[in-house]
C-alpha positions in Angstrom: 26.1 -2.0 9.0 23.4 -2.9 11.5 20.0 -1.8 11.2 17.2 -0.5 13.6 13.7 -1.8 13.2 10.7 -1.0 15.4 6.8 -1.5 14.9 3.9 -1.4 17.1 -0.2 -2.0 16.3 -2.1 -0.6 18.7 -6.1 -1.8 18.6 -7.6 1.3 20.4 -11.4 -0.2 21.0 -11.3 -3.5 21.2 -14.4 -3.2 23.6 -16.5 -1.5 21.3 -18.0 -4.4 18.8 -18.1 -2.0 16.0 -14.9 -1.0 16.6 -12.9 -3.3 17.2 -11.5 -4.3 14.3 -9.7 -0.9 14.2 -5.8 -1.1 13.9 -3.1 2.4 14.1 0.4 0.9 13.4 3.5 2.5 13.1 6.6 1.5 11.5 10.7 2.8 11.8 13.5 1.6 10.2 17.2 3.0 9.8 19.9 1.0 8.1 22.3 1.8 5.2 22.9 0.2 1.8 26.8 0.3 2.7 29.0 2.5 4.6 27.5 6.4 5.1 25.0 5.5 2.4 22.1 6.0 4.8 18.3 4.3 4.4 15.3 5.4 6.8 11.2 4.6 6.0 8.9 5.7 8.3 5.3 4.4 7.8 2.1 5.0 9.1 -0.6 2.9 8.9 -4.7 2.7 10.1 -6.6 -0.3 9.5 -9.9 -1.3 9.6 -11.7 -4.8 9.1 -15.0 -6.5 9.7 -17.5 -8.8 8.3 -18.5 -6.4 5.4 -15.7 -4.0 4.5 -11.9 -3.7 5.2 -10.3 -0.3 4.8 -6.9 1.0 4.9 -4.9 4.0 4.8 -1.0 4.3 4.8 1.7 6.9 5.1 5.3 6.8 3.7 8.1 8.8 4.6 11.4 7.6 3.2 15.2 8.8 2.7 18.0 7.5 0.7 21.5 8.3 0.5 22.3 5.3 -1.9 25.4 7.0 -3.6 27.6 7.6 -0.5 27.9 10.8 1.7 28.8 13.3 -0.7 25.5 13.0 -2.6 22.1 14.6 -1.3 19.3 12.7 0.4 16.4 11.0 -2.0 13.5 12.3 0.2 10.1 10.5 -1.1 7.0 10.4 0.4 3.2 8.5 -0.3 0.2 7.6 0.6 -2.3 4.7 -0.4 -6.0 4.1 1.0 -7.9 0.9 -0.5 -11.4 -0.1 0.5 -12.8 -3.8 0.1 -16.6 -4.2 1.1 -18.1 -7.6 0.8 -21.4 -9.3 0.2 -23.4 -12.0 1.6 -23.6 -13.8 -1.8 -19.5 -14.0 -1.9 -19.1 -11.0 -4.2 -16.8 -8.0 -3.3 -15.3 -5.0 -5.0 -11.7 -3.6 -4.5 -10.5 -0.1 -5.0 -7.0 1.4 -4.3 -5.7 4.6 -4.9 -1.3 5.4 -3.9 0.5 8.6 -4.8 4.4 8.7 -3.8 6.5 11.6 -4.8 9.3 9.7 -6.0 11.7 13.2 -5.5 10.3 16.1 -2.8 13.1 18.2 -3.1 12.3 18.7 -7.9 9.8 21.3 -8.7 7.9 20.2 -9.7 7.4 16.7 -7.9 7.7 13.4 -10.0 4.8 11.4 -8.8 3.5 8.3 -9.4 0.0 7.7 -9.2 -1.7 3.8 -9.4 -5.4 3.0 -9.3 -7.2 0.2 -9.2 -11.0 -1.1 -9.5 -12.2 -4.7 -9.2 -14.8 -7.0 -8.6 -14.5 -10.1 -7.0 -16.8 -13.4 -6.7 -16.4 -16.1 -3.9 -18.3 -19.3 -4.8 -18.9 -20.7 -1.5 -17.5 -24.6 -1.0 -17.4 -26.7 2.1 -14.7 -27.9 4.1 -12.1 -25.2 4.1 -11.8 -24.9 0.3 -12.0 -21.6 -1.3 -11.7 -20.3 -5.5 -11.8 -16.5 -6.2 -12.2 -15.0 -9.9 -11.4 -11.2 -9.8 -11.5 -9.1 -12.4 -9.8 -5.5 -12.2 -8.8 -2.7 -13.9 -5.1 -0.7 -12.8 -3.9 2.9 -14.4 -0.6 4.5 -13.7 0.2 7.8 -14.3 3.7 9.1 -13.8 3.7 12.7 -13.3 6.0 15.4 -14.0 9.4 13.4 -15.7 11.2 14.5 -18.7 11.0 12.7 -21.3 7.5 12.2 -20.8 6.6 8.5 -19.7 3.0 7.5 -20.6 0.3 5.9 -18.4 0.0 2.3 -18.4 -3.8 0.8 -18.1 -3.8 -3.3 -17.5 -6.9 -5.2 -17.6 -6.5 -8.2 -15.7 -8.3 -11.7 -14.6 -7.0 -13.4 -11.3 -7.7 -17.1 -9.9 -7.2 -18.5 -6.8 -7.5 -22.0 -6.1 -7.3 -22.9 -2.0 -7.6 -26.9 -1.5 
C-alpha cells in the first residue's frame, strides 16, 4: 500500500515585526496498516514564536480501520495548546494542556487528558554551549473507561547538556 502525505506552513505576516513569527500549518495523511485496513490524520496546527514567548495550538482528527474492512472506523480526535514565555535572566516556564477522545463514536467519550507545569533555568555560557535544569510537574487523567484507570502525577527533573 502507498500512502499520501501533504503539509504546508503558511507564515501570514511576515511583514509585520510583531507578527511575524506567526505560523498556520496543515497536515494530511492517508495510508493503511495492510490491505482495506485504512489510516488518515488530519492536523491542524498555529504557531507562534518570538524572543519572549512561543505558543502553540494543534488539532487532530484521526481514523483507523486497523482490523480490516469488516470492522468500524476508530474515529479520535484532540487538541493541545502549550505556552513557553521566557526571561532575560535565562528562566522560563512551560505549560501544556492535550485532550484526545480516544473513541468519538462511545457515549460517553474515553478521553485522555495530560497537563504539564514547569520552570526552566538557562545559565548563560559563551561560545555556543548551553545546560538547561527543568523541573515539571505532568497529571493524566483518563476519562470515562471501565474498569476505572487512575490518574498518573510524575514529578520530574530534566538536564540538558549542549557542548
Amino acid at each position: 500500500q502507498k500512502s499520501f502525505q501533504i503539509r504546508g506552513t503558511l507564515r501570514p505576516l511576515p511583514f509585520l515585526p510583531i507578527l511575524r513569527g506567526l505560523r498556520l500549518t496543515g497536515f494530511y495523511d492517508s495510508d493503511h496498516y495492510f490491505q482495506d485496513a485504512k489510516k488518515e490524520r488530519t492536523a491542524f496546527a498555529l504557531t507562534f514564536e518570538n524572543t519572549w514567548v512561543n505558543f502553540g495550538a494543534e488539532w487532530l482528527d484521526a481514523k483507523d480501520q486497523a482490523a480490516g474492512a469488516a470492522v468500524t472506523d476508530l474515529k479520535r480526535d484532540g487538541y493541545s495548546v502549550w505556552l513557553t514565555p521566557r526571561t532575560q535572566f535565562g528562566l522560563e516556564a512551560l505549560f501544556r494542556y492535550d485532550s484526545l477522545d480516544t473513541n468519538r463514536d462511545l457515549r460517553p467519550k474515553p478521553r485522555r487528558e495530560r497537563t504539564i507545569a514547569g520552570i526552566a533555568y538557562w545559565p548563560p555560557l559563551q561560545g555556543g554551549k548551553s545546560i538547561a535544569v527543568l523541573i515539571d510537574y505532568e497529571q493524566l487523567k483518563i476519562k470515562n473507561v471501565t474498569p476505572l484507570v487512575t490518574d498518573t502525577r510524575i514529578y520530574a527533573l530534566h538536564t540538558l547538556f549542549n557542548f
